[in-house]
C-alpha positions as a Markdown table, in Angstrom:
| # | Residue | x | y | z |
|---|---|---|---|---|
| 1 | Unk | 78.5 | 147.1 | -73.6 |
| 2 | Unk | 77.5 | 145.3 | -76.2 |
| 3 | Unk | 75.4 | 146.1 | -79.5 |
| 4 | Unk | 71.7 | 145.6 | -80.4 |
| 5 | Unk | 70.2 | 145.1 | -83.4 |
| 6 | Unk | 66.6 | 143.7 | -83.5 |
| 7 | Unk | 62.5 | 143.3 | -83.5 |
| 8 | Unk | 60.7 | 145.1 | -80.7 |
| 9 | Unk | 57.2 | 144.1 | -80.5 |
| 10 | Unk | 54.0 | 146.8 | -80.0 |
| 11 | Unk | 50.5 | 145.9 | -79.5 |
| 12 | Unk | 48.0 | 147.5 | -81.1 |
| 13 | Unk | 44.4 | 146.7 | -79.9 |
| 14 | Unk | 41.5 | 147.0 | -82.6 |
| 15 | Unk | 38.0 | 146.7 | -82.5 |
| 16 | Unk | 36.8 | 143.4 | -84.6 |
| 17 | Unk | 33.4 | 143.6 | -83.9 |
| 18 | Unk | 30.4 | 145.4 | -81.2 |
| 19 | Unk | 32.9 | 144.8 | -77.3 |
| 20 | Unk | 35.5 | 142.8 | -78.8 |
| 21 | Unk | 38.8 | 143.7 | -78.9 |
| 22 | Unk | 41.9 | 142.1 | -80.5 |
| 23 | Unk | 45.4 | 143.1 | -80.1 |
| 24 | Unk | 47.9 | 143.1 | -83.4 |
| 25 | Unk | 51.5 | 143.1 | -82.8 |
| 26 | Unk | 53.3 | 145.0 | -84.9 |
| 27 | Unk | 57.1 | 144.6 | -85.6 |
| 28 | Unk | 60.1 | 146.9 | -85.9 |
| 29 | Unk | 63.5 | 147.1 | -86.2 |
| 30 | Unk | 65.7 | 149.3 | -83.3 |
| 31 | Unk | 69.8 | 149.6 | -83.3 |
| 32 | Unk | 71.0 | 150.5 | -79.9 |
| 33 | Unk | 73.0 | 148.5 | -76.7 |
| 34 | Unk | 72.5 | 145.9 | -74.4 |
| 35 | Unk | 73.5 | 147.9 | -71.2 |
| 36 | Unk | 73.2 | 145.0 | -68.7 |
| 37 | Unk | 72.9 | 140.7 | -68.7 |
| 38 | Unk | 72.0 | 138.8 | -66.3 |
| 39 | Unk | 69.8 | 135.2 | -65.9 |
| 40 | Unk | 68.9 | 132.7 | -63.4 |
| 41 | Unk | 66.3 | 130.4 | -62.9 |
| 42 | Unk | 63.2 | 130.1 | -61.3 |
| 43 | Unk | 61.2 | 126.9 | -59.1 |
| 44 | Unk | 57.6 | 126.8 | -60.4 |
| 45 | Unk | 54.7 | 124.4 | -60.6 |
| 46 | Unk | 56.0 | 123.1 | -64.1 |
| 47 | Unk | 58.8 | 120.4 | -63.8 |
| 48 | Unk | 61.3 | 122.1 | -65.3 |
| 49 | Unk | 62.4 | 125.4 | -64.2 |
| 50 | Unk | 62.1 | 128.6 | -66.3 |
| 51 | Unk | 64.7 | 130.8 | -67.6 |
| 52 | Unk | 64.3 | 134.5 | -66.3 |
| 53 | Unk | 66.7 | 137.2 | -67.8 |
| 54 | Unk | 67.2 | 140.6 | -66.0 |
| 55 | Unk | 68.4 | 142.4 | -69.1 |
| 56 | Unk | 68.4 | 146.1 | -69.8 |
| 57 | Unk | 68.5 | 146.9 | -74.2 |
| 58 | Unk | 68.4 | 151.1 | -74.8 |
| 59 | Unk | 67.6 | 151.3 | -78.6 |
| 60 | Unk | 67.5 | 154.3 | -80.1 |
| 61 | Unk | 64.1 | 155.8 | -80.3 |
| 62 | Unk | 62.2 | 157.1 | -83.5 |
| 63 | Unk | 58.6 | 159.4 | -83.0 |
| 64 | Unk | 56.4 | 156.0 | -83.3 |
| 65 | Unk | 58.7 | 154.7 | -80.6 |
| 66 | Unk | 58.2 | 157.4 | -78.1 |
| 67 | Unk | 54.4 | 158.0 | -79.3 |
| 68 | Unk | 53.4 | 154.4 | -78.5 |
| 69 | Unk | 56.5 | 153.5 | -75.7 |
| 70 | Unk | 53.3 | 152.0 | -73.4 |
| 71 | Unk | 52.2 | 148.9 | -76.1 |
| 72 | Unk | 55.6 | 147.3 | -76.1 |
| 73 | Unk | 55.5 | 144.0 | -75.5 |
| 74 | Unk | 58.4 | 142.1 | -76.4 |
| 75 | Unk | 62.4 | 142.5 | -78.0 |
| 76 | Unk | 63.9 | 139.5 | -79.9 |
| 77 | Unk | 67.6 | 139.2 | -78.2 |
| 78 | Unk | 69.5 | 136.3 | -79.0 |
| 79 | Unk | 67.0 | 134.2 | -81.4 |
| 80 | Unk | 64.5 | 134.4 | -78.8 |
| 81 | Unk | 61.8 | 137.0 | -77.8 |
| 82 | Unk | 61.9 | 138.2 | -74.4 |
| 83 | Unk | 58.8 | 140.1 | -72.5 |
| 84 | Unk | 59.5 | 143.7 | -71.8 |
| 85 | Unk | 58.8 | 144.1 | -68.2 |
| 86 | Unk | 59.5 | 148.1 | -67.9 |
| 87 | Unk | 60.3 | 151.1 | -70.2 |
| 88 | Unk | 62.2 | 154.1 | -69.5 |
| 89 | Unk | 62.2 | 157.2 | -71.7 |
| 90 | Unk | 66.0 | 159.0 | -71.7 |
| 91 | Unk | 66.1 | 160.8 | -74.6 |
| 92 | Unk | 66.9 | 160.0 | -77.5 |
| 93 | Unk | 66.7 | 156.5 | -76.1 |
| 94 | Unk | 64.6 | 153.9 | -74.8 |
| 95 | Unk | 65.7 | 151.9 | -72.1 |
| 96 | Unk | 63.8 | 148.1 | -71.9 |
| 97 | Unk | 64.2 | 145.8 | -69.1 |
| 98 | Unk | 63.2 | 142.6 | -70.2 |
| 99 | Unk | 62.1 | 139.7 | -68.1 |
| 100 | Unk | 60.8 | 136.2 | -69.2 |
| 101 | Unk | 60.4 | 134.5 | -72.4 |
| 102 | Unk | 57.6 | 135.9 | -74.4 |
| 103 | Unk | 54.9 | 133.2 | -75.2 |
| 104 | Unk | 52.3 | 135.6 | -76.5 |
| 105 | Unk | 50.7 | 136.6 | -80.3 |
| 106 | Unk | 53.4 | 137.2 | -82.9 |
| 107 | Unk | 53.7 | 139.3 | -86.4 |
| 108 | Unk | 50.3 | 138.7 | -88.0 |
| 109 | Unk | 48.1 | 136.8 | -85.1 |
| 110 | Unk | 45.9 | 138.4 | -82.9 |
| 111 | Unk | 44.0 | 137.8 | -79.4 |
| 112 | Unk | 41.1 | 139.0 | -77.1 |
| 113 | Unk | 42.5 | 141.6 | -74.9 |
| 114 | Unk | 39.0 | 141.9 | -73.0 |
């Protein structure tokens, strides 16, 4: 098992004006283990195919991380950020399985949710 150290990403939607709606990300650090690894590719409409990772990090959870578990969007694992496909609450852990690369808003942009 190896260890984890890095930026998990949570959305945090905020009214900018009257119906619209922009989410934030906001960024924190986590220690914990990368319990499994595994990739493979995947045939699309784009010429070349896309990288898909089937990778399960457990960090170890503070209060905001269990209060707000739902708006996680991404983890950055190996110089890349990944899109956190599930979350699984075993205290005093987190456990994130992480799917694609993540090609959404980062630190300090926002978009419309809807």
């Amino acid at each position: 098992m190896a260890r984890y150290f890095g930026q998990v990403g949570y959305a945090e939607s905020t009214q900018t004006s009257p119906g619209v709606w922009e989410d934030t990300i906001i960024p924190r650090n986590y220690y914990g283990d990368v319990t499994s690894t595994t990739s493979r590719w995947e045939h699309g409409e784009n010429k070349n195919d896309n990288l898909t990772i089937q990778n399960s990090i457990s960090i170890v959870a503070d209060a905001y991380a269990y209060e707000h578990f739902s708006a996680i969007k991404y983890v950055e694992w190996m110089g890349q950020k990944w899109k956190v496909n599930s979350v699984q609450v075993q205290r005093p852990r987190l456990v994130l399985s992480i799917g694609g690369v993540w090609n959404g808003n980062t630190p300090g942009t926002t978009s419309d949710s809807g």
